[in-house]
C-alpha positions as CSV (number, residue, x, y, z in Angstrom):
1,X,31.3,5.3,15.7
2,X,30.6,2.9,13.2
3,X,30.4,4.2,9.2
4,X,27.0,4.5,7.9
5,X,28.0,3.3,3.8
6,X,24.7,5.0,1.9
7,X,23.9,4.9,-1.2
8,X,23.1,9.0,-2.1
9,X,20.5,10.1,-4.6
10,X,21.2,13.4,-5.1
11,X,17.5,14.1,-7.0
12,X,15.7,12.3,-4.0
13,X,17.2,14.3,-1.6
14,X,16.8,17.6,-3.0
15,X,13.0,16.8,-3.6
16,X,12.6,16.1,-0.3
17,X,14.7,19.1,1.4
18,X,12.2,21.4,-1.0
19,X,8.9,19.4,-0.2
20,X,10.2,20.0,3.6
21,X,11.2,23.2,3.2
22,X,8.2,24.3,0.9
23,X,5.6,22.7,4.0
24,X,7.4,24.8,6.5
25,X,7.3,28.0,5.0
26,X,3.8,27.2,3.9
27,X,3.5,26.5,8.0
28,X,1.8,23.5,6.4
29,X,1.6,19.9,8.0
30,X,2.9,16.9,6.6
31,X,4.2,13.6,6.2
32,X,6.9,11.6,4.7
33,X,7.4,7.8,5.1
34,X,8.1,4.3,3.3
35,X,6.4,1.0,4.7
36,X,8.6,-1.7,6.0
37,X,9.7,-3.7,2.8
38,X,8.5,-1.6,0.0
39,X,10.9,0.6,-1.9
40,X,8.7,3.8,-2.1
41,X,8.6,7.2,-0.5
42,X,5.4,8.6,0.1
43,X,4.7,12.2,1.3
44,X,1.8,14.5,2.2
45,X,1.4,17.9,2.8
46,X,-2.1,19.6,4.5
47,X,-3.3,22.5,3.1
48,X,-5.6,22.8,6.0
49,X,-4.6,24.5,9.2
50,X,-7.0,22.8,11.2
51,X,-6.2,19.0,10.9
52,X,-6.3,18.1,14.6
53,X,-9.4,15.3,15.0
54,X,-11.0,14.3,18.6
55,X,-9.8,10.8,19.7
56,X,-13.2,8.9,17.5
57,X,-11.0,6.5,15.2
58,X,-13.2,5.2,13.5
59,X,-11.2,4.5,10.4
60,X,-13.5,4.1,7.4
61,X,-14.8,7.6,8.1
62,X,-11.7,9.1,7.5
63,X,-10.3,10.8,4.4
64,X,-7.0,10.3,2.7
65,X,-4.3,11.0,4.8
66,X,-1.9,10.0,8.0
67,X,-3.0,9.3,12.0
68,X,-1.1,11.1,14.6
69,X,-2.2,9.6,17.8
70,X,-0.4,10.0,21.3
71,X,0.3,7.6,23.8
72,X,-2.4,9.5,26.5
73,X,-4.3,12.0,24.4
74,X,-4.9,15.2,26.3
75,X,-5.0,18.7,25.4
76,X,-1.1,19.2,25.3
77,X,-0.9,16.0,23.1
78,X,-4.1,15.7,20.8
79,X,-4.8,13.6,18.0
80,X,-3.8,14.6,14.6
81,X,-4.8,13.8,11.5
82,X,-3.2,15.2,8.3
83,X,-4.7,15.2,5.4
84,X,-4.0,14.2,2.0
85,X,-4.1,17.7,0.4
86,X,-1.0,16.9,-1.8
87,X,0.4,13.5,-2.5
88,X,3.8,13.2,-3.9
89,X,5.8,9.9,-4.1
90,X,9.4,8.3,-5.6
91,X,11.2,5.3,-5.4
92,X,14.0,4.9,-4.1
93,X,17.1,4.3,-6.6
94,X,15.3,6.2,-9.4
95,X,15.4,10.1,-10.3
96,X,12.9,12.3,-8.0
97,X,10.9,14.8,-9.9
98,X,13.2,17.3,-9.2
99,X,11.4,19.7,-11.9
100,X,8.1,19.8,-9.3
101,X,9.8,20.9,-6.6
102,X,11.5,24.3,-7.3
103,X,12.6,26.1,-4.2
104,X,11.3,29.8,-5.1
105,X,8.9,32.4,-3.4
106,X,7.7,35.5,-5.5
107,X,10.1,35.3,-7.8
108,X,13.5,35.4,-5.1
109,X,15.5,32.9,-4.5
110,X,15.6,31.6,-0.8
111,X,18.2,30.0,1.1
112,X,19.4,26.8,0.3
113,X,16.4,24.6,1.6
114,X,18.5,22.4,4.2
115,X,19.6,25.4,5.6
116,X,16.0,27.0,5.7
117,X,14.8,23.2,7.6
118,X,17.7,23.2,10.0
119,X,16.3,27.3,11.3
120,X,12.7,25.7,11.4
121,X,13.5,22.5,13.7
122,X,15.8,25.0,15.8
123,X,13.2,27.6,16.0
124,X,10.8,25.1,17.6
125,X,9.6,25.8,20.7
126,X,11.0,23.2,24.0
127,X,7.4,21.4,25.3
128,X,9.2,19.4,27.8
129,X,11.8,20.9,29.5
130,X,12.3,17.3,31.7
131,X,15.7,16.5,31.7
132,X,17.4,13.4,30.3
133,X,16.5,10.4,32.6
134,X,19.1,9.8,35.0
135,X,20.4,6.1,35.2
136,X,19.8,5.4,39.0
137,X,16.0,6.4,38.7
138,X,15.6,4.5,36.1
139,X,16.6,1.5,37.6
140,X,14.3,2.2,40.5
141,X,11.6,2.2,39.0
142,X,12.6,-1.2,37.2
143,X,13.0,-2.8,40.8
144,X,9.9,-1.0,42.2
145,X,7.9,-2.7,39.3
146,X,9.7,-6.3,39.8
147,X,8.4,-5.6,43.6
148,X,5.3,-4.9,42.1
149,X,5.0,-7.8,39.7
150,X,6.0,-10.2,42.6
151,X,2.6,-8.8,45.1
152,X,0.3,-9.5,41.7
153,X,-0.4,-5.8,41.2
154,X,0.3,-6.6,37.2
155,X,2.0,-9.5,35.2
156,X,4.1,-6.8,33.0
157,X,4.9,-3.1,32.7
158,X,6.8,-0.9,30.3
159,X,8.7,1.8,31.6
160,X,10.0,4.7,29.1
161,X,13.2,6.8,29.1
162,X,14.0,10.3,27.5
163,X,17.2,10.9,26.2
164,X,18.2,14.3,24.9
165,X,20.5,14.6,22.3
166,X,22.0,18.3,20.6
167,X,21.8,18.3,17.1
168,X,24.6,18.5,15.1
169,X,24.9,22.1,13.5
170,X,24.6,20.6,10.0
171,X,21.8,18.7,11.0
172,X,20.2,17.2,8.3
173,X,16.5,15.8,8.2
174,X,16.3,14.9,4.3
175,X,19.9,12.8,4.6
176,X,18.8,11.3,8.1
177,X,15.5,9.9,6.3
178,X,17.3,8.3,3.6
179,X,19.9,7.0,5.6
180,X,17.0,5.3,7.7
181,X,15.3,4.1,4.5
182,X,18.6,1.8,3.8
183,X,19.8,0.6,6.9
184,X,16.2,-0.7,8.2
185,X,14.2,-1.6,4.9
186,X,11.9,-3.5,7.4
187,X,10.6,-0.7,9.4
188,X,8.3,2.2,9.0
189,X,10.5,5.2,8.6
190,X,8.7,8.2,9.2
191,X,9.1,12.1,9.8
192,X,6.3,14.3,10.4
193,X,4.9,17.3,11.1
194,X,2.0,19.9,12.7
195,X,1.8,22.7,15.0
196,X,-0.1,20.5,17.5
197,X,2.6,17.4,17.4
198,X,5.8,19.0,16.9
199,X,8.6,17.5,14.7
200,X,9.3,13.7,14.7
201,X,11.4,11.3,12.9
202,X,11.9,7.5,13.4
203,X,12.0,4.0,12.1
204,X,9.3,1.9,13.5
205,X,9.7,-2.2,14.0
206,X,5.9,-2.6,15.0
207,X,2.5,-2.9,12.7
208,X,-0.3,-2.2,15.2
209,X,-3.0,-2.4,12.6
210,X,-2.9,-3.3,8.4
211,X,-6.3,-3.7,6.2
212,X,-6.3,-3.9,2.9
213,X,-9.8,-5.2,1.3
214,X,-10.8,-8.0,3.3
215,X,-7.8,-8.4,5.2
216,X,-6.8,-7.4,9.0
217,X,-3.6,-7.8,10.2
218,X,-1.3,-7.1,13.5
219,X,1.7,-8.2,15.3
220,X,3.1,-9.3,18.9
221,X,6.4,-7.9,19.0
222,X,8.8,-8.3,22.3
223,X,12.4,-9.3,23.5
224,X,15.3,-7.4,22.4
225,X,18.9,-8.2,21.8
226,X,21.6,-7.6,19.5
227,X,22.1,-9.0,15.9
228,X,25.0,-10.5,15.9
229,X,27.4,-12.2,13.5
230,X,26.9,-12.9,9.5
231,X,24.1,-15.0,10.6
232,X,22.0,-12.9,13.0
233,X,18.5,-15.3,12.6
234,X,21.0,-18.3,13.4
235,X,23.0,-16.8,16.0
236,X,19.5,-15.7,18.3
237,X,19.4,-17.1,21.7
238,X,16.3,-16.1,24.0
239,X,15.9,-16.5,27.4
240,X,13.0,-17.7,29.5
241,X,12.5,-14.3,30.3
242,X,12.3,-12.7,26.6
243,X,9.6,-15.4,25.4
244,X,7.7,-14.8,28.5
245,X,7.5,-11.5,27.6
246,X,6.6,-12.0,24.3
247,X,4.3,-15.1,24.7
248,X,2.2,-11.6,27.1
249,X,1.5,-9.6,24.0
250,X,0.3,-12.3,21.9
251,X,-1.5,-13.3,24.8
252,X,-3.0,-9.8,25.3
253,X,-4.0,-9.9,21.3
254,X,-6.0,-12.7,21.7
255,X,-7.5,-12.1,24.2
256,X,-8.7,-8.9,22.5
257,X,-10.2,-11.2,20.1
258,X,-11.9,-12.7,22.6
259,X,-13.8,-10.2,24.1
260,X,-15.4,-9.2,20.6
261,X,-16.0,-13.6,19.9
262,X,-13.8,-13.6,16.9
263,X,-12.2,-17.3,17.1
264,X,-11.3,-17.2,13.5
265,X,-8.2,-16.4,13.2
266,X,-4.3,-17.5,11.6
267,X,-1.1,-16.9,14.6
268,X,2.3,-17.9,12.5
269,X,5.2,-17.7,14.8
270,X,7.1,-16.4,17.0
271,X,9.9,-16.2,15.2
272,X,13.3,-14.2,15.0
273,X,12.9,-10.6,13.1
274,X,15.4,-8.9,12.3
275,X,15.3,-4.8,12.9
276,X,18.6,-3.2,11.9
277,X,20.9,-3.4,14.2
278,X,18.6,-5.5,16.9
279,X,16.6,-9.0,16.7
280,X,13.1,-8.9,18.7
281,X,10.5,-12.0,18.8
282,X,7.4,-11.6,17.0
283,X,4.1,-13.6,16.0
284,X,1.3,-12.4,13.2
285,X,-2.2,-12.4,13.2
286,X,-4.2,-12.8,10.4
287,X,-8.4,-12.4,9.6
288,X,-10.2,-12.2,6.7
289,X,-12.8,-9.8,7.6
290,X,-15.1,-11.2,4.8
291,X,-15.7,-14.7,6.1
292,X,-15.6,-13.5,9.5
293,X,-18.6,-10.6,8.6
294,X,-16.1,-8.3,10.7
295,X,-15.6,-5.3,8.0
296,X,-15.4,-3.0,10.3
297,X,-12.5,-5.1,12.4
298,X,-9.5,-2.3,11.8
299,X,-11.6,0.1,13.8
300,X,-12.3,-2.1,16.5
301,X,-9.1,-3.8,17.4
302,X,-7.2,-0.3,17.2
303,X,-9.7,0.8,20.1
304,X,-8.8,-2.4,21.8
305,X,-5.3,-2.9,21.0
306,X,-3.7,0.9,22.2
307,X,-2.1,1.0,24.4
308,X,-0.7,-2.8,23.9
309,X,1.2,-4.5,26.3
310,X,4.3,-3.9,24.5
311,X,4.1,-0.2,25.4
312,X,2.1,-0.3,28.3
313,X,1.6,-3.8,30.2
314,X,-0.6,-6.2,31.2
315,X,-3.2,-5.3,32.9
316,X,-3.3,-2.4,30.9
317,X,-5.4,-0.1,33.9
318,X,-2.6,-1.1,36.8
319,X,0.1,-1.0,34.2
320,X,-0.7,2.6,33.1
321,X,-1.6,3.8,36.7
322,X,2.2,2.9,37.7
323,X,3.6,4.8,34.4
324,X,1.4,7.7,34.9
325,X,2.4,7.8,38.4
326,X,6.6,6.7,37.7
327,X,7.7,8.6,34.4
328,X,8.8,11.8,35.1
329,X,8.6,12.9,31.6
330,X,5.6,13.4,28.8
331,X,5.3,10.6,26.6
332,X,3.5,12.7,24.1
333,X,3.4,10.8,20.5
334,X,6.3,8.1,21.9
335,X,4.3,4.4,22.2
336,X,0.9,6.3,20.3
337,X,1.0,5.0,16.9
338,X,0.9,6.6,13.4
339,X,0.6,5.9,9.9
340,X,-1.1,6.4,6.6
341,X,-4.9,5.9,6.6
342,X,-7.3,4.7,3.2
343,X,-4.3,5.9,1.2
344,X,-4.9,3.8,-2.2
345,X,-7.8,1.3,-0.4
346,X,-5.1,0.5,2.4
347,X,-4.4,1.3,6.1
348,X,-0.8,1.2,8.1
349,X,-0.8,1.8,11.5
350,X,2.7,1.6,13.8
351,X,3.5,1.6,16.9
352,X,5.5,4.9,17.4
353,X,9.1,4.0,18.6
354,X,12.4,4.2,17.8
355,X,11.6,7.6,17.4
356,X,12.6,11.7,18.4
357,X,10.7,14.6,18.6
358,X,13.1,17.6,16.9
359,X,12.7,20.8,18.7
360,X,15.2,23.8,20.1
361,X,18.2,22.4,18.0
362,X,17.5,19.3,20.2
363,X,16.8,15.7,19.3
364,X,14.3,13.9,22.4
365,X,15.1,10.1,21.8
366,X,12.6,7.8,23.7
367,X,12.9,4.1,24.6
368,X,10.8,1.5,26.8
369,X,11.8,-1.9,28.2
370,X,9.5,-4.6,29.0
371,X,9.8,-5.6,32.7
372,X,8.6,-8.9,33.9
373,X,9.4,-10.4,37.3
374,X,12.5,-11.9,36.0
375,X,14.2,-8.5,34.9
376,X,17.5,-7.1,35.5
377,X,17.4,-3.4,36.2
378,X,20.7,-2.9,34.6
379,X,20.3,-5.1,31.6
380,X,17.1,-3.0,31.4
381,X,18.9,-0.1,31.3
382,X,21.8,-1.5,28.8
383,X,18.6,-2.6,26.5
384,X,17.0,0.8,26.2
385,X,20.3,2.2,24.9
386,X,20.6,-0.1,22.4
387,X,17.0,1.2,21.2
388,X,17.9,4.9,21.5
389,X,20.8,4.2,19.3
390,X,18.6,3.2,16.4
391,X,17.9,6.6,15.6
392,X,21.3,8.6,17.8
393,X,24.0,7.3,15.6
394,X,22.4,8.7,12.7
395,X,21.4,12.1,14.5
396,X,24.5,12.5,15.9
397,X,26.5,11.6,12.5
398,X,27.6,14.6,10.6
399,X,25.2,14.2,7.6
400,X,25.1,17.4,5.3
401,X,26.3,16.5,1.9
């Protein structure tokens, strides 16, 4: 396996295993993240037991605090919303406040508060007791949608995978966070937590929605392959098959634009980005919200936008109607989308992948693949374990310091 070099803060970590470990015992929900290119960790914890919200999103009527939002709501898989009760943050490379964080109850000294996380996530009850998807039905259902795509039933569909994983018996979530922090400074890294959603943790490559004052933006992203060389960006080589696929979700963003008449808008790309280990093609969107009398655009577009075709397909009704119908699996928060919400006048949505739900000493690692009518069922296959190595190599890494 390949050696994960990371730079340890001692202080940082032990803030975090205590703000973790203080949430847990507390049976309080929270949140812990840092935003693709920033250098700050940002954390939450709900004071409030009931922090699940009905599926209205309209944004600017929310308080402080972070979206939970599944791929299908329903009542096993509800929105959550956790609020801002208590804020903490760091950056990364600097000293954490370690005096704020003192891991004592009643005046006794607990366990050591990695320990105390690692009998949390493996007290955690199983909600999907699926299996790990098996290789050969996989790839039937990638030729079933090819056969599909070629009668016209839908341009594009996304079929998802689970992969189970045991965790390592000196599991742990604090030194898996960081480690995700430095190897993919452009995604969202994120862990999370509530009675309703279960444990997550992942490292996003995919803005859904950002607004910040007057601006609105969001992303196409598509195509996957492997960085590889000293010179990734240079060494990229797509296929006719990869820009189609990507040239559909861009194509799907605008024409959300269209159907609320907002032709006022700035597309820069595609171009090459770089995620870790992997190199996807993606375009941006841009709209001032001010000189397009649009303030309420965030709101509208996330309505519009989820699911997007890079989870779902295109059209979205036929494309979900075969997922619904194919996955043998729940979804749950996998391709919903998450992030903090009018945290200091700003609003980060994500896509939710690269991601795994924690649960029964378990890690459930989820992946999707784009297939169009020139998809390989195999290469399919090959590319969604690339994506649930994102998160395995570091799960599966013995990471206890």
């Amino acid at each position: 396996m390949e050696t994960i070099n990371v730079a340890r803060d001692t202080s940082q970590k032990l803030f975090l295993e205590s703000f973790i470990a203080r949430a847990f015992r507390k049976n309080h929900s929270f949140a812990i993240w840092k935003k693709p290119k920033r250098g700050v960790v940002e954390m939450i914890s709900d004071n409030d037991s009931q922090n699940t919200v009905s599926p209205n999103l309209d944004l600017d009527e929310l308080p402080e605090g972070f979206m939970v939002h599944p791929f299908q709501p329903s009542e096993a898989n509800p929105p959550v919303y956790i609020k801002a009760s208590q804020y903490e943050r760091f950056t990364l490379g600097e000293n954490a406040p370690l005096e704020a964080r003192e891991w004592e109850a009643e005046g006794k000294t607990l366990q050591a508060p990695a320990t105390f996380i690692r009998d949390k996530i493996a007290s955690l009850p199983a909600r999907d007791h699926s299996p790990s998807s098996k290789k050969s039905q996989f790839i039937a259902t990638v030729k079933k949608a090819v056969a599909c795509i070629e009668r016209g039933e839908f341009y594009k569909v996304v079929p998802a995978r689970l992969k189970k994983k045991r965790l390592p018996e000196d599991f742990d979530l604090a030194g898996v966070f960081l480690e995700l922090c430095e190897a993919y400074p452009n995604a969202f890294v994120n862990c999370y937590f509530s009675e309703d959603s279960g444990c997550w943790v992942g490292a996003s490559p995919e803005t859904l929605i950002r607004t910040k004052g007057d601006s609105f933006y969001t992303m196409a992203l598509a195509g996957t392959q492997k960085a590889r060389g000293d010179n990734p960006l240079k060494n990229a080589a797509w296929t006719q098959k990869e820009i189609e696929e990507q040239a559909l979700v861009s194509r799907y963003i605008v024409n959300c634009f269209k159907k609320i008449r907002l032709r006022e808008y700035q597309e820069l790309g595609p171009k090459t980005s770089v995620a870790g280990s992997l190199l996807h093609l993606k375009s941006e969107f841009l709209v001032d919200m001010r000189a397009t009398n649009f303030p309420q655009l965030g709101s509208v577009m996330l309505k519009l936008l989820h699911p997007t075709s890079a989870v779902c397909g295109m059209p979205k009704e036929k494309a979900l109607d075969f997922l619904l119908t194919e996955e043998r699996f729940d979804r749950a928060y996998f391709s919903g989308f998450i992030g903090p919400v009018n945290l200091d006048g700003e609003t980060d949505l994500f896509v939710n992948l690269r991601c795994a739900r924690l649960e029964n000493n378990e890690a459930l690692l989820f992946a999707g693949a784009g297939i169009t009518e020139d998809s390989v069922a195999r290469q399919e296959w090959d590319e969604t374990e690339l994506k649930c190595s994102i998160l395995g190599k570091f799960i599966q890494t013995k990471t206890s310091r």
